[in-house]
Every structure is written in structure tokens, then in C-alpha cells.
N, C-alpha and C positions, 0 to 999 in steps of 0.2 A: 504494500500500500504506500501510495505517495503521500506523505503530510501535506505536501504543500497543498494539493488538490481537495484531499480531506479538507482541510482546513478553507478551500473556497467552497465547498460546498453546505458544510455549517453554517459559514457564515451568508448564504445563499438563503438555506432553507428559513433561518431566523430572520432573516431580512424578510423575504416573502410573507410569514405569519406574522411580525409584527410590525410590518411595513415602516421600518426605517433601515438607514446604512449600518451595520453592525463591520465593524475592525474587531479583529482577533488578532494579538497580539504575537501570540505563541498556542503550540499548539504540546505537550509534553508526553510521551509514553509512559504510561504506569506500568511498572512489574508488575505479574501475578494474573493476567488476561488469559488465562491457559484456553479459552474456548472461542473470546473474541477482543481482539486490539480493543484497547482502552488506552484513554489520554486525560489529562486535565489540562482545560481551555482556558487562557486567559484574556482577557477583553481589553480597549483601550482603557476603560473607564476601571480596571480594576477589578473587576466582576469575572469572578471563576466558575466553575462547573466542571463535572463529572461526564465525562461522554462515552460509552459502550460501542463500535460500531460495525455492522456487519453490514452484509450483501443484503440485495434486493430481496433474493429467494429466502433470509434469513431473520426478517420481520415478524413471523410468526412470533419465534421463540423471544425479541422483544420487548414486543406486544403482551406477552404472557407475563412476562418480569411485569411491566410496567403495572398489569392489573392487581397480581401478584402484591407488590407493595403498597398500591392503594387497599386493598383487602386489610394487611397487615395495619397499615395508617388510620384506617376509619377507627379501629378499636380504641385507640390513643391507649394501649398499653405497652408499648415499645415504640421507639425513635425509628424511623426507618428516611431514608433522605427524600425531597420532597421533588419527586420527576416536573422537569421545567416542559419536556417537549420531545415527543414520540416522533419518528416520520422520515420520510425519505425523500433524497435527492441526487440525481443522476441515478449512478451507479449502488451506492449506499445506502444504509441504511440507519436510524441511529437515534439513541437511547439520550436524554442529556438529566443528566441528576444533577441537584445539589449538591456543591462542594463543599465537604466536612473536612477536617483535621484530624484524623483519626490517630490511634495510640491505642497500646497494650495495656489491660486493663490491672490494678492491683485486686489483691483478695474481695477487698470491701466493692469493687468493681464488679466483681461477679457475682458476687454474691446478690445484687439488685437485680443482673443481671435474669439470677433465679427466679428472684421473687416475680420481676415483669413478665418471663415466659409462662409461670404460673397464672399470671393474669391475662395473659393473652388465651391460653387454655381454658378459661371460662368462660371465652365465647364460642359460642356453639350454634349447629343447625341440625333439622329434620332429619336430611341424611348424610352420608358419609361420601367424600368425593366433592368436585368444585364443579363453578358454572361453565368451565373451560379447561381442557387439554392443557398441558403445561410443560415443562422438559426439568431434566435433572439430572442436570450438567448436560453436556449435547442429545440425551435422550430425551427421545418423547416420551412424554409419563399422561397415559391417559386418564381421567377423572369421573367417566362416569359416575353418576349420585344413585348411590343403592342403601337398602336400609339395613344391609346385614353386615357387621363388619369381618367375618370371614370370610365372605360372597366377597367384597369389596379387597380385601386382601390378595385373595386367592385371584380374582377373576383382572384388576386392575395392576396388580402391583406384582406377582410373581409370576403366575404365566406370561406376561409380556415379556419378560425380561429371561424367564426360559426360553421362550423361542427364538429370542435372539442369538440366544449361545448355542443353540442349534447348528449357526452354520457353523460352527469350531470342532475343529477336529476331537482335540484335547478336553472337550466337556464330553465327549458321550461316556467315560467313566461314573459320573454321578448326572447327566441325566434323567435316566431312568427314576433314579433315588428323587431328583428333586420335584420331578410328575407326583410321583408316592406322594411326595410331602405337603407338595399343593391340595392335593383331595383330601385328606387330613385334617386339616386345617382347625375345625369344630375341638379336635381330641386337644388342642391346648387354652382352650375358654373355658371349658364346663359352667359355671352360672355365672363369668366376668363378662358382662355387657358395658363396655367405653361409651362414655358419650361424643359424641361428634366433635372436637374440640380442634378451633383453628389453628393449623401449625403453620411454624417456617416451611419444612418440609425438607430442608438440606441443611441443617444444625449447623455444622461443624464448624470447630475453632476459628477458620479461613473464611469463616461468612460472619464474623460479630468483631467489631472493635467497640472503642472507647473515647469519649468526648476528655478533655482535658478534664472535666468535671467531676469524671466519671460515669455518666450519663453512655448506657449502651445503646450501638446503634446498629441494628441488622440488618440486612442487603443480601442481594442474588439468591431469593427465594423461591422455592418449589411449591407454593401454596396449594392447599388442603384442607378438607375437616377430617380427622381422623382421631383413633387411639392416642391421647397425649404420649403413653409408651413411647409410640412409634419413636416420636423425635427426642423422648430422653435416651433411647438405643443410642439413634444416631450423635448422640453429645458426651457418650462414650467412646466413641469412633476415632481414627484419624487423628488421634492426638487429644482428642478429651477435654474439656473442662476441667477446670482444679476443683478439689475440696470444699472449697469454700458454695460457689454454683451449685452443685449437686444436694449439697446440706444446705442452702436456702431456700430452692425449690421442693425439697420433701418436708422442709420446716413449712412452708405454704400452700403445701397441698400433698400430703402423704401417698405412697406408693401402696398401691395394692395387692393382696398377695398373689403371687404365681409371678411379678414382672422378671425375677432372675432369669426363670426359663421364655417367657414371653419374648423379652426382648431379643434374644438369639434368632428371632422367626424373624425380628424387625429388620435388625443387621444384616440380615441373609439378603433381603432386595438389595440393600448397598453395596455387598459386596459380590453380588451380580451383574450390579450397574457396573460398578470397577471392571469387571473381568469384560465385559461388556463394551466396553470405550478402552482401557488398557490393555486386555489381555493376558495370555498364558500365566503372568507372574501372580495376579488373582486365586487359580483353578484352586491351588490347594487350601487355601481358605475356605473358599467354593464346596471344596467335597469336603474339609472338615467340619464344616458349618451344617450342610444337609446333614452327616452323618451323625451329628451330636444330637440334633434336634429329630430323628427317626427314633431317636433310640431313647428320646422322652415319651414316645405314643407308640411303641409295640408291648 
């Protein structure tokens, strides 16, 4: 990608919706875009912003952030940054958020942290699944709204993501086992009925930082209603949350029994989605994962 052109084309597209001359000053590459170029924009006037930007064909996935965070934003239980301007020009496509100063957060950082994911989990809907299809990380993650959350598990969220590994040589070893485990499904609930509760949907470490304040702020969401579980698995993931988060959020809203084992079923999409976008270095997680969690329901 050319900056330069990027950069006339932002400043094209903002001209056009708000019919004046917009100068961009600089245009700067952010580390850590692993799915799509990211920059922060700077303006004559001073004025920064956050810009994501993909191809034409690549608007979908977005579009879906974009809703994504307004979803997350209505609840006013977590910071999430405030999207300036969705839309495309030429060639491009392109995301423009709110520019934050983000930072690593300390204990007492997380620990609020806790307590607002908790708060965000209390808002809830009918059924399980969103008004929109969504991705998670370059996968499509689709959301049909069903009322069962096994149904919903099993039918949106693991079988997709088996058949994807399908076309890999190196999964037809646990395969089979993972079909097994999706029909299953029911034998790790027995009377646990979750309530619909809105998630991030992609937790991890890499998606939350910290206001100077301490004030947390989340981004590059995979939104959802589902098992709150779901997303304390995943904040075990990848690097984890400290101490401090994990003991504020069961101080706010206590775990239920059975999530040790539960969570293993949540993990397991995750680390399908991995093997799924990364590959072979996955499998073995892959089949250690099916194979842990067969051998809690035979």
C-alpha cells in the first residue's frame, strides 16, 4: 500500500462527507495490524485519529467492527473509542476511530477492568447470537439468534470452524473426535442455563488497554450475546489477564459451578480458529483439547 495515496484518499473521502478541505498532515503505521494496515492520522489543525484500512471486497468485516462497538458503546459499561467515519474511496476501504493514548494497565487497572466486563454481562437479550454475521480475527463467525445455547454453540460456533479444518491434511486425526464432541454438547450443561449476556467476543490481552487514568478501553470486537463463560475462557487465553481481573470479576459476579470443565468447550473454538488462520502449529492443542473434553462425557 502506498501512504501517500492512502492518505489522499482519507482525506478525499472526509472532504466529501463533510464538505470542507481536510490537510492530513502525516499519515503513521501502527505495529500490531496483523489482519489489516492500521495508521494514526494526523491533521493540520492537530486533530488525530485511529484508521483500520482494507480493500473494497473487505468492508464487510469493517462494517461489522464498526456495529460491533456501537453495540458494546450503547451499554456505557466499558470505554470502547468512539468510530468518527465508516466508508470507502477508490480502491479502499476504511475504519476511522478515535484517537486514544493507550498504556499497560497496573493491578488496580484491571481489576475495574473486571468489575466493567461484569457489567457489560448484565446486559442481555431473548436469544443467543447477534443481528449480524461478524468475523474473529479474519474468520467469518456467523451469529444466527437461537434460543438454545448448545444449539447455538454446537451449530454457530464449532461446526463452522470444523469444517474448515477439513480441508487440512493434518486434522483428520481428531476430526472425527471433534464431530463426536459437537453432538455432545447437552452432556456438559445438565441444569446450567447462561443467560444471553453481551460479550466482547475476542477477550484477549491484545484487544484491552488502559487510559493514563486507568480507565479500560476495548477494541477489535467479535460481538455477541452468549454464555458470559464463553469470554472468561477466552481471558485465560493467549496470555491471560492477571490476578487481580479474574478476582474482580468473580468478586462481581461469581462463577458457576461446572465452568472448570465448561470452559475447555469455550477454548476449543479458539483454538480452532488458530489452527484455522495459523495452522499445523495449533493441531496439537487441537487434538489435546477434543480429547480432554471426550473424556469428561463418556
Amino acid at each position: 500500500m502506498q501512504i501517500e495515496h492512502i492518505t489522499y484518499c482519507i482525506a478525499t473521502l472526509i472532504g466529501r462527507i463533510s464538505r470542507r478541505v481536510v490537510d492530513i498532515r502525516s499519515l503513521v503505521p501502527v505495529a500490531g495490524g496483523s489482519i489489516q494496515p492500521t495508521f494514526v492520522a494526523t491533521l493540520a489543525d492537530g486533530g488525530r485519529f485511529f484508521v483500520k484500512v482494507g480493500t473494497s471486497e473487505q468492508r464487510a468485516r469493517l462494517r461489522a467492527e464498526a456495529r460491533g462497538l456501537a453495540a458494546l458503546r450503547e451499554t456505557l459499561a466499558v470505554r470502547v473509542p468512539q468510530t468518527w467515519l465508516v466508508g470507502g474511496e477508490g480502491r479502499y476501504y476504511f475504519l476511522m476511530l478515535e484517537y486514544l493514548d493507550l498504556h499497560a494497565g497496573e493491578p488496580v487497572a484491571h481489576a475495574r477492568l473486571g468489575r466493567e466486563l461484569a457489567a457489560l454481562h448484565g446486559h442481555t437479550a431473548p436469544s443467543f447470537g447477534f443481528e449480524r454475521d461478524n468475523y474473529i480475527g479474519a474468520t467469518l463467525q456467523p451469529n444466527r439468534q437461537l434460543p438454545s445455547w448448545p444449539e447455538f454453540w454446537r451449530e454457530q460456533r464449532l461446526l463452522p470452524q470444523l469444517r474448515l479444518a477439513q480441508k487440512e491434511a493434518d486434522a483428520r486425526p481428531w476430526l472425527e473426535e471433534g464431530y463426536h464432541l459437537a453432538e455432545s454438547l447437552h452432556g456438559f450443561f445438565g441444569a446450567y442455563e447462561p443467560r444471553p449476556s453481551l460479550l466482547h467476543g475476542d477477550l484477549w490481552p491484545g484487544n484491552a488497554s488502559f487510559l493514563d487514568d486507568g480507565a479500560p478501553v476495548l477494541y477489535d470486537p467479535a460481538v455477541y450475546y452468549g454464555d458470559r463463560e464463553a469470554e472468561l475462557a477466552m481471558t485465560e487465553m493467549f496470555g491471560g489477564f492477571p490476578p487481580s481481573f479474574q478476582a474482580a470479576y468473580r468478586e462481581a459476579w461469581p462463577l458457576d459451578a461446572g465452568y472448570a470443565v465448561r470452559k475447555g468447550l469455550y477454548k476449543l473454538y479458539h483454538l480452532l480458529n488458530h489452527y484455522n488462520l495459523f495452522g499445523a502449529s495449533y493441531a496439537e492443542a487441537v487434538r489435546a483439547q477434543i480429547a480432554a473434553l471426550r473424556a469428561e462425557i463418556k
